[in-house]
C-alpha positions, 0 to 999 in steps of 0.5 A: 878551606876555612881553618877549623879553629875549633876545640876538640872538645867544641867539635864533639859537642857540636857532633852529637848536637847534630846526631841529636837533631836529626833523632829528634826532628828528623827520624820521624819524618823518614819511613826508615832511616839506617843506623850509621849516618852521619848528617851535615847541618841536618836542620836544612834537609827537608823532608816532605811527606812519605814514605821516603827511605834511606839505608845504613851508613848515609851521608847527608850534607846540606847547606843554608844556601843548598838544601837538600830537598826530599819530596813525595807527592801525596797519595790520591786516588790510590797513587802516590810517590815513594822515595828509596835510597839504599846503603852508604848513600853520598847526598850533596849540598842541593840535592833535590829528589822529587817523586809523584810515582816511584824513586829507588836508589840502589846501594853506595850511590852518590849524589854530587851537589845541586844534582836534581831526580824526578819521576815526574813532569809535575804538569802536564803539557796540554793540561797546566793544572794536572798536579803532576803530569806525566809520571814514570818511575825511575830506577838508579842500580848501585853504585851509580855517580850522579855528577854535579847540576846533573839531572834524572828525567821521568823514566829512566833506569840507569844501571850499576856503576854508572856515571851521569856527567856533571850538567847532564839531563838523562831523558833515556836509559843508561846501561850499566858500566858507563860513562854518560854525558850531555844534553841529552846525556849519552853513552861517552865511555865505557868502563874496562870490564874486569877492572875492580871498582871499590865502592863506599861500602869499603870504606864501612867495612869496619864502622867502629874502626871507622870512625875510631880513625876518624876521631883520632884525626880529629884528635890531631888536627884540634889539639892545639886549638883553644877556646879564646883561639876559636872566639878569636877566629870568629870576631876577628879573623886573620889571614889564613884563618 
């Protein structure tokens, strides 16, 4: 991982810079967006129309190489698409959800890179010009793992606390409390009942002490860092940089 040569004081800005981006660009675009969030290079996530919206507490990482893409099929002919994501949401770099009918995401669920949901065909397969296809919504429980590559077909329900295998293509529902893996995905594991499962809204129990933590980390790690260091790091890299 690349050193960040950063001074405190640049990352800070650089921080409030983003939360800015996205109160100005981004809120608008959202039917809904919680309080608490904390969005990645927030100017490659799309947003495209509506209604699309994300619970308190997100957090939203996106790349120039993987954006992270929300789409909602437009309403015509009193149908249209919908995408709701619930509290302490985890979305990845790549992360696509595309919705011509009805995505809702549950609570503390998290999305690993390049992780794909839809609940559309987007064609049909006798009629290539139909704009989506066959269309079934898709229902995601709390605290449900998406792995990474892996992707959510038309139709499914997948219950609370389940995994979904990295590289997985989920076309059948997935009860709760499972580990599924494959294509088509299937029940691998069960996960031991009565085991305690700790969820992200542990980690946002307590937001302010959160992020008071967070910040003296920051504190830590930046306060050797300079200006002319950090310039430095950029226009001439060494080795362990």
């Amino acid at each position: 991982m690349k050193r960040d040569h950063r001074p405190y004081y640049v990352k800070s800005f650089d921080l409030a810079f983003q939360r800015w981006y996205v109160r100005r660009f981004l809120r608008p675009q959202f039917e809904y967006l919680g309080q608490g969030f904390t969005f990645m290079k927030p100017w490659y996530v799309e947003v495209f129309q509506g209604p699309v919206s994300l619970g308190d507490h997100a957090n939203v990482i996106a790349t120039a190489d993987r954006r992270v893409r929300l789409t909602v099929w437009p309403e015509q002919e009193g149908v249209g698409g919908g995408i709701r994501i619930g509290r302490h949401a985890l979305i990845c770099p790549g992360t696509r959800i595309s919705s011509a009918l009805e995505i809702a995401i549950g609570d503390n669920c998290m999305m690993a890179s390049d992780c794909y949901i839809t609940d559309s065909d987007w064609h049909g397969i006798y009629d290539r010009l139909s704009p989506h296809g066959h269309t079934e919504p898709v229902i995601i429980g709390d605290n449900v793992w998406i792995g990474d590559g892996a992707m959510v077909c038309k139709g499914v329900t997948i219950g609370d606390n389940s995994v979904v295998g990295a590289g997985s293509v989920v076309v059948k529902d997935v009860p709760p409390n499972v580990v599924c893996a494959g294509n088509p995905a299937r029940v691998i594991k069960k996960l031991e009942p009565g085991r305690e499962i700790i969820t992200r809204a542990h980690w946002f129990a307590d937001p302010r002490a959160l992020r008071e933590e967070i910040d003296a980390i920051d504190r830590r790690k930046l306060k050797d860092n300079t200006l002319v260091g950090w310039i430095r790091s950029l226009l001439f890299p060494r080795p362990g940089d």
